[in-house]
N, C-alpha and C positions, 0 to 999 in steps of 0.2 A: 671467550668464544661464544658461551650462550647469548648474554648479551646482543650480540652481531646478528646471530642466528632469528634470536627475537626480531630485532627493529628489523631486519630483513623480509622474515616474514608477517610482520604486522604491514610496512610499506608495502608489500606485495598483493597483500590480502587487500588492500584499500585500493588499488590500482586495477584490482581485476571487477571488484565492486564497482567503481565508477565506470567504468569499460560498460560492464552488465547495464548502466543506466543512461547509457546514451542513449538520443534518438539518430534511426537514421536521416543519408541525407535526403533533401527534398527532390524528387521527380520534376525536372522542365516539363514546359508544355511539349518537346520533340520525345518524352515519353512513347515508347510503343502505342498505342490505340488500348491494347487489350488491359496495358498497365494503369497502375493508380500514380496520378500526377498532381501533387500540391500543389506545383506553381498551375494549374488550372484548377484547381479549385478554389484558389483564392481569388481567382476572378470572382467570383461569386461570394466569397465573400467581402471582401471589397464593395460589393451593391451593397450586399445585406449591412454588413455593420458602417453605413456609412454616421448613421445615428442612431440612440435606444429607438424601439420599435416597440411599446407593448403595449398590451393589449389596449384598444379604443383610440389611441395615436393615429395620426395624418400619415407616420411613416410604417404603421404597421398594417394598412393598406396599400401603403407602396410596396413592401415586401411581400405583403402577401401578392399581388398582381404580377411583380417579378419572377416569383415563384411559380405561380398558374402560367404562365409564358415559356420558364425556362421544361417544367414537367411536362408541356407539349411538344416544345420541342425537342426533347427525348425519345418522343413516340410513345410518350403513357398517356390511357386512357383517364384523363383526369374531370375529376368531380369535387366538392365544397360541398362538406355538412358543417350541419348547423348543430351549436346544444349550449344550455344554460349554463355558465356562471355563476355558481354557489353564495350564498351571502356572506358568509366569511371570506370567500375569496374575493369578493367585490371589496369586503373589508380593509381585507389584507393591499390592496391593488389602491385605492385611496391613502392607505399610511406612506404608502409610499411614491406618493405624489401623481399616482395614474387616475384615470377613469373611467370607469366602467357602466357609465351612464352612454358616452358617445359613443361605448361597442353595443348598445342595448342588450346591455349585460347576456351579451352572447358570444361565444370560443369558437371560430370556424377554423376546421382542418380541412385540408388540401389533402386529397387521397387518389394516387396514382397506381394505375395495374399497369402492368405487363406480362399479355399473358403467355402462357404455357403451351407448348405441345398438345400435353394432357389437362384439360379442364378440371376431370376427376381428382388429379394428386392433390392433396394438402399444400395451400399457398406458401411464400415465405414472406417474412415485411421486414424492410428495411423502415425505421423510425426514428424521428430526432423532433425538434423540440422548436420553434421558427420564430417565438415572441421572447422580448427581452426585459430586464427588468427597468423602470425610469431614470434610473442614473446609469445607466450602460450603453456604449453601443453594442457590447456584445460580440465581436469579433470571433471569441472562443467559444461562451454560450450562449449561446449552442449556434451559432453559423457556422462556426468549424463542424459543428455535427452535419448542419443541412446540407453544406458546402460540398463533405464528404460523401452523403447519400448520392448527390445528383452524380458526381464525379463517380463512384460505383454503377449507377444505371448507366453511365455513357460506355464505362469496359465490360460491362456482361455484356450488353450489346454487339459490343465489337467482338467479343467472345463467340457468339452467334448462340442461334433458339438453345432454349432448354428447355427439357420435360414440365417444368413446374412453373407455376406464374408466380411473379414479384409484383408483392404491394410494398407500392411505397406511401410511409404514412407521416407525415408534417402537421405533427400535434401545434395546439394553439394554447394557450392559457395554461401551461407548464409549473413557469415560477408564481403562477400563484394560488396553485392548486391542484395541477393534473386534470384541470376540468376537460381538455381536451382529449386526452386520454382515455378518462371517463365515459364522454360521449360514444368516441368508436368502439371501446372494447363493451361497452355496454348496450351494445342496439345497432349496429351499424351491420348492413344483410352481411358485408366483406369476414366480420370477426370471425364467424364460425368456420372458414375456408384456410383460416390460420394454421398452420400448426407448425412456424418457427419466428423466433422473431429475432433481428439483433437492433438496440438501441444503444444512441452514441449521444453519449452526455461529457460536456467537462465542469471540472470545479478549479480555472486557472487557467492559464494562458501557454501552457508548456510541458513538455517532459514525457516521459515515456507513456502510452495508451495501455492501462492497466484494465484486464478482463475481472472484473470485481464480483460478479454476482451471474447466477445462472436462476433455471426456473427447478422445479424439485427432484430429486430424482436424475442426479447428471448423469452419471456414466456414461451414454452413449454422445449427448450433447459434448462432452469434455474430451471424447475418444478422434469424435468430429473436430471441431478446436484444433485438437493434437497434430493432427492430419495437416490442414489449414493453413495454422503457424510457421508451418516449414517453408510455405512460400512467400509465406508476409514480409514486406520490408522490414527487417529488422527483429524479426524474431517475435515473441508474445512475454508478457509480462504476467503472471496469474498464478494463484495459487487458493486449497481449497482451504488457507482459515482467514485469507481475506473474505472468501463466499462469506465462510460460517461465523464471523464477526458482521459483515455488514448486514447480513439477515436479521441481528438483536439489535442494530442499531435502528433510533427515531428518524434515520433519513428515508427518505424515499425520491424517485423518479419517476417519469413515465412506465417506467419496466416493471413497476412495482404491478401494474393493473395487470396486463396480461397473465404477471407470472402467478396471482394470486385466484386467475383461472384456470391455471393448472398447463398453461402453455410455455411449451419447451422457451430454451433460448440463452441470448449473452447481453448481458450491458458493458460496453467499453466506456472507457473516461481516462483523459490526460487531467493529471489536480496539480502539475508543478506551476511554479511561478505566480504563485497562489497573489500574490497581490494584484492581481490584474479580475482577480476572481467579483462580480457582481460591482465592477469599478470604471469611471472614467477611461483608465489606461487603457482598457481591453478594444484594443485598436487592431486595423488590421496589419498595421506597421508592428504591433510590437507581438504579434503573433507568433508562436515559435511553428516557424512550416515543416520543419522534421518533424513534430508532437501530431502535425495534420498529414504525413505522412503515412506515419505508424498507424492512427489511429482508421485511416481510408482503405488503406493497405489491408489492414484487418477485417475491415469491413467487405471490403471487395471482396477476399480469398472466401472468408466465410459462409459469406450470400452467395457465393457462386457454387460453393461444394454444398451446401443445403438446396441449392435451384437443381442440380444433377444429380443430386443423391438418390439409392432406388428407394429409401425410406429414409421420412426424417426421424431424429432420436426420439424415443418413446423415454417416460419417464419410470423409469429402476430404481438402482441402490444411488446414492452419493459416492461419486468418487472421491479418494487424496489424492491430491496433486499437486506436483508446484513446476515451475519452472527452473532451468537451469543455468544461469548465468544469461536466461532473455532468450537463447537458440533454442530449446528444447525442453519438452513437458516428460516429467518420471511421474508416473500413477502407480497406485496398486489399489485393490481393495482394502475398504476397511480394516477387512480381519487379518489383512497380512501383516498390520502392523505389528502384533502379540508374536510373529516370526522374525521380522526385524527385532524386537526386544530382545527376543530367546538367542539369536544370535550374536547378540553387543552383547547379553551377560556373559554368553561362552566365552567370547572373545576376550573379555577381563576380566574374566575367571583365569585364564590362561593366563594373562599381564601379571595379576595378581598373585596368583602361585608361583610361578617363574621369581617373580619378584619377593617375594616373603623368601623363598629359599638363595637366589644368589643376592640380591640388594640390603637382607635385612627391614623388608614391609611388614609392620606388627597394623592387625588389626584397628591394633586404635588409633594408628598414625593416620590410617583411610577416613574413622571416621572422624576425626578432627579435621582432613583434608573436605568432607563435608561439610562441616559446620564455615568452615572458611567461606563454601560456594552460600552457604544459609546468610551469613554475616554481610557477603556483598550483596545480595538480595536485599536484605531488610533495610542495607545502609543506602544502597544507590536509591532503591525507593526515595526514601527520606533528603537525598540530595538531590536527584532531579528535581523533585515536587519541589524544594526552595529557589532552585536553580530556574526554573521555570518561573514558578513566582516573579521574580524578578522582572520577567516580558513582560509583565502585567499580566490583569485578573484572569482568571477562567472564564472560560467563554458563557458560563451559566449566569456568569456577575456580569456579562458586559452591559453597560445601560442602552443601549444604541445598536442599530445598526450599524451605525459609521465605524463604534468602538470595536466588535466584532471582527469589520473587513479590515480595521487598526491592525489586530492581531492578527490577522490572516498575513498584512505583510512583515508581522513579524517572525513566521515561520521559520525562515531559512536561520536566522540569528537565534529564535529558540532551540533550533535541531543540533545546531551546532554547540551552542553552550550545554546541551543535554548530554550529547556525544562524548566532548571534552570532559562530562563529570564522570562518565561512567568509564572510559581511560582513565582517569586520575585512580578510582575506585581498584580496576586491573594491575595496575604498580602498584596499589598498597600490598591488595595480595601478594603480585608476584615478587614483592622486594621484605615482606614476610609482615603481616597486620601486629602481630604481636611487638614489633619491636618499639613503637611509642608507645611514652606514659599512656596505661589505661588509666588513670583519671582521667589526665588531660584528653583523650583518647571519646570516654562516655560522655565527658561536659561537653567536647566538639559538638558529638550527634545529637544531642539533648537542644543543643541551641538551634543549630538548622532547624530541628524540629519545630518547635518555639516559632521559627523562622516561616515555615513552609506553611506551617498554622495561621502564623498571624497574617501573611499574605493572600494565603490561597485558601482560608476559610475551613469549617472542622474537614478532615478529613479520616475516618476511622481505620483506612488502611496505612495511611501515614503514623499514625500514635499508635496502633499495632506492630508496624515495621520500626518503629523509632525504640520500643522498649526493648526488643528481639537486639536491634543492633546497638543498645547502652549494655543490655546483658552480657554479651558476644564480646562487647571492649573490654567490658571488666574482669574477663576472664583468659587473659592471653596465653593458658595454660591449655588453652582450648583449640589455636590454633597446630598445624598442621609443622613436623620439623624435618619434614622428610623431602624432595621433592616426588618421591611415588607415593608418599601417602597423601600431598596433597595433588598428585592428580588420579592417583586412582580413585579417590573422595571424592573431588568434582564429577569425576565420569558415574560415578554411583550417585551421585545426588541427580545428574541429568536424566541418569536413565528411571529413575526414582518420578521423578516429575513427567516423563514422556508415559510410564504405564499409568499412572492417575489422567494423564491426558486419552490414553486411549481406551482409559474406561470410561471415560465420563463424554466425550465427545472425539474421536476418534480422525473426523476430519482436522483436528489441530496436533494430531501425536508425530508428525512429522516432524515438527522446527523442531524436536528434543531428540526422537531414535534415529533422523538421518545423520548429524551431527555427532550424536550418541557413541552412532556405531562406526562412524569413520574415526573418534574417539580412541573406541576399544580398539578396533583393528591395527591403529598407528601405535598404542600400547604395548599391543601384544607382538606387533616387527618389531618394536625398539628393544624391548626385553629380553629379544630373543639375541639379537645381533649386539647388544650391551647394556646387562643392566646397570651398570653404573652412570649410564646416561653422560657418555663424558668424548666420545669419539664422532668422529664426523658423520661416519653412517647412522646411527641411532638420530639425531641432533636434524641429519636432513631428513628421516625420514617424517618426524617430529613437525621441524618447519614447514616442508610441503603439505601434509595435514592442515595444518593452520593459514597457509596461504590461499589454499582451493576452500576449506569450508570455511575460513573467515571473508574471504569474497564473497562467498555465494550469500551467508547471513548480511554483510553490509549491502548487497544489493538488493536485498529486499526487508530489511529495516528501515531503508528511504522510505519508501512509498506508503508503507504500515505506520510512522510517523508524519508524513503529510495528510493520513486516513485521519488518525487520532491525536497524535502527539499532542496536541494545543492541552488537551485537559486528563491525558494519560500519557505523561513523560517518562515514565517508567517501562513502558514496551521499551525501550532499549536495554533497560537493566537487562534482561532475561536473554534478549541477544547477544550484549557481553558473558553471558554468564556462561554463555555455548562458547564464543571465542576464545575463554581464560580455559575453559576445561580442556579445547585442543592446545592451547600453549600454555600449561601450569609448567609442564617441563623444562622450558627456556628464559624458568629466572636467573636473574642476573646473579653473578658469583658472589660470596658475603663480600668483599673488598670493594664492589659497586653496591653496594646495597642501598648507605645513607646519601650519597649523592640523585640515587636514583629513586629516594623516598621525598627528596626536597625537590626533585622535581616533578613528579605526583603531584606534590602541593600545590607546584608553582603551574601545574595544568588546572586544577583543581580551579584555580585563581579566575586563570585565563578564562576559563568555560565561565564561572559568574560572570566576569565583564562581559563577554560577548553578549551572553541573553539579557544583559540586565541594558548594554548598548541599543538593544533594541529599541527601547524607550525612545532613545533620541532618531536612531532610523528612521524610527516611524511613529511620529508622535499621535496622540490620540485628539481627535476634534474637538473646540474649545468649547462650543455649545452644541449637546447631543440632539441631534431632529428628534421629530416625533415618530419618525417612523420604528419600528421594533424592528427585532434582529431578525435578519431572516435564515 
């Protein structure tokens, strides 16, 4: 019966995940006026990417004068500045086969108002990015951004006046350096009149428009958002440890300038279908018009409740936030997380007393059910990182650019042979780790090791995690013989790991206490209704747990691995780590055990081929250009 209960709710839990990461459909041009319509904004792109455009090109004078044409007749008051061209980026702009001699090495942006009722209020700007790289035409970037700007200016308009004026801003020299950006936010009379911005960037041809980064200080920008969302096609995608990861990351975008002046605001970006990313493909044929949907959709609702608002967000505290299945944003304050904790321990405090006195829960059974969650931690590490290996090198080894956007389309096949290990990883536990040879068991992980090393170069958190999980092998006395000792152990290890998260950075204590505590709380019904964990009530309430927060983590595990995954494959570890601790309960009966450990393996397998297929998917170019990775 567990068994069922299991595949039931693991199938369930992946179906409302993929649900969560649809785009919606595309908007015809017989869209209302006031609505955001793809199919007309792809008119527009359609001009723009009919080939690369960058910077110093014959056609990035055609786009730009397209633009200057289409901004008029919008009814914005449009103007062209001028500004220099940096000499690395002229650098940069030559490796890769452009010129920056025929732009005489100067970035003009295109800068459109619309103004306001009130002159006085704080502007808003709409911003995206209008030059492309030389082997692109750029379809997605960013003509989907621009595409979507102008398509925003046509339904506020139809919306009719508002208190506040819209700049719209059409950076130039982007991809190779933000020079345009640069220029306006640094000298242009318009900057100072700012005080919201939202910029639309992609890294890919497709998939859901992820709200990635805000300016410091969100709370009120994030409250706005919230509001927004509810009308956007398709819901919103965001949450606040993508902000507080992409903030330590070396990327940057146009949104990096303003927000580094202290000005509010959102950067949207669709990154699926990543091989179309800085490529030939990125056509307006193979454009995903649901991804320019979502992403315009967003745009419009935003700008519009920032253009009507009686103040724009001033910058505060940081919000947490995340999204919920893509319909809906949950926040709270920071400090409320230390109450969510205090609440999951009560709650398996309860699970756990209940259960020492009717189930027979010792102590040490819980924490060996920990060490289980510690062991597939330290092991999945060590297995994604070989398993990944396998797609080829990390992106810090690529020699090339070419080799780079190689791996870029190797994405989909890495995420998936990743995914696959860290299932294989979930049956060992759940079908009990202790029951194969720990020799045979430590020489496994030692080799992967070996493996992952000799592929993918030293890594210290790998040979850290490889001794942790040889130790773990060798000691199967260690694991967990209970099924409440090994789940109230996981749930004590999560919640273990979400208070060091919300002491140390707080906008990341979510992905551990929301989970956490839906965790405890399905613990402590089940124990109550039967601790023997063996009758249908207990079992569904168990399953349903694991279906709604194993959804809600696989739907946003996508996107956090199209961010990073390429050279941190292990961000999935830790989201299985949440999915095994709501279903440690629904292992399978000892009678399915060894069938259901050789098939672990035989996933295990599966997942290597996949990412290792990748190779052949998408082979890597026989002689690297000169140009560097970008």
């Amino acid at each position: 019966m567990r068994l069922s209960w299991l595949a039931g709710s693991l199938a369930l839990a992946l179906l409302i995940g993929v649900a969560a990461l649809q785009v919606p459909e595309p908007a015809g041009v017989d869209a209302p006026a006031t609505a955001f319509s793809a199919e007309r904004a792809m008119a527009d792109v359609r001009e723009l990417a009919r080939r690369p455009h960058p910077v110093g090109s014959a056609d990035h004078a055609r786009v730009r004068a397209y633009l200057r044409q289409r901004m008029d007749a919008l009814g914005l008051e449009t103007s062209t500045q001028t500004g220099p061209i940096s000499r690395g980026s002229a650098r940069y702009l030559r490796r890769m086969g452009g010129d920056p001699e025929a732009a005489n090495f100067t970035a003009t942006n295109l800068v459109g108002v619309l103004p306001g009722r009130d002159p006085a209020l704080p502007a808003v700007a709409l911003m995206a990015h209008y030059d492309t790289v030389p082997m692109s035409p750029g379809a997605a970037d960013d003509s989907a951004g621009v595409a979507a700007v102008l398509e925003s200016v046509r339904a506020i308009r139809a919306r009719g006046p508002a208190d506040r004026t819209l700049v719209v801003l059409l950076t130039d020299a982007e991809e190779i350096g933000l020079d345009g950006a640069r220029a306006f936010w640094g000298g242009h009379p318009l900057r100072d009149r700012i005080g919201a911005v939202i910029n639309l960037e992609t890294r890919g041809g497709g998939g859901r428009a992820m709200m990635f980064e805000t300016g410091r200080g969100n709370a009120g920008t994030i409250a706005l958002f919230r509001r927004a969302g509810l009308a956007a096609d398709g819901g919103v995608t965001s949450n606040s440890l993508a902000v507080f990861v992409y903030e330590r990351m070396p990327n940057d975008t146009d949104f990096t300038i303003p927000r580094s002046r202290g000005v509010q605001g959102i950067n949207l970006a669709f990154i699926g279908r990543p091989e179309q990313y800085h490529a030939p493909s990125s056509t307006p044929a193979a454009l995903d018009r649901g991804a320019v949907q979502h992403i315009g959709s967003q745009a419009l609702e935003n700008a519009d409740a920032l253009l009507r608002a009686p103040a724009l967000p001033a910058a505060t505290a940081n919000l947490v936030y995340a999204d919920l299945f893509g319909r809906a944003i949950l926040s709270h304050p920071p400090g409320a997380g230390w109450g969510i904790l205090a609440l999951a321990i009560a709650l398996l405090g309860v699970a756990a007393w209940r259960a020492r006195s009717h189930a027979g829960l010792t102590f040490a059974d819980a924490g060996r059910g920990a060490l289980d969650g510690v062991w597939f931690v330290a092991t999945g590490l060590v297995l994604t990182q070989a398993v990944r290996s396998l797609g080829g090198p990390m992106t810090q080894r690529a020699d090339s650019a070419d080799a780079y956007y190689a791996l870029l389309a190797r994405l989909p096949w890495i995420e998936a042979g990743a995914a696959l290990t860290v299932l294989a990883l979930a049956m060992a536990v759940l079908g009990g780790r202790a029951r194969p040879d720990r020799r045979l068991g430590a020489a496994a992980v030692a080799a992967v090791a070996a493996l992952a090393l000799a592929l993918g170069g030293p890594a210290p958190l790998v040979i850290g995690a490889s001794v942790v999980a040889i130790g773990l092998s060798l000691a199967p006395g260690l694991a967990a013989r209970t099924a409440w000792g090994g789940w109230i152990g996981l749930i004590l290890l999560g919640l273990v790991i979400g208070a060091v998260a919300q002491a140390a950075a707080p906008q990341t204590a979510f992905l551990f206490l929301w989970p956490g505590l839906l965790a405890a709380a399905a613990a402590a019904l089940a124990v109550v209704m039967d601790p023997g964990l063996t009758r249908t009530r207990s079992l569904a309430a168990v399953a349903a747990a694991t279906a709604l927060g194993g959804g809600w983590l696989a739907g946003l595990s996508h996107p956090v691995f199209l961010g990073v995954g390429l050279d941190r494959p292990g961000v999935l570890v830790l989201t299985g780590l949440l999915v095994l601790m709501l279903a440690r309960p629904l292992s399978p009966e000892r009678g399915a055990v060894r069938p259901w450990l050789m098939a672990a393996l035989a996933v295990l397998v599966i997942g290597a081929a996949v990412s290792g297929g990748a190779r052949v998917a998408s082979p890597m170019p026989a002689e690297p250009p000169a140009a560097d990775r970008a």
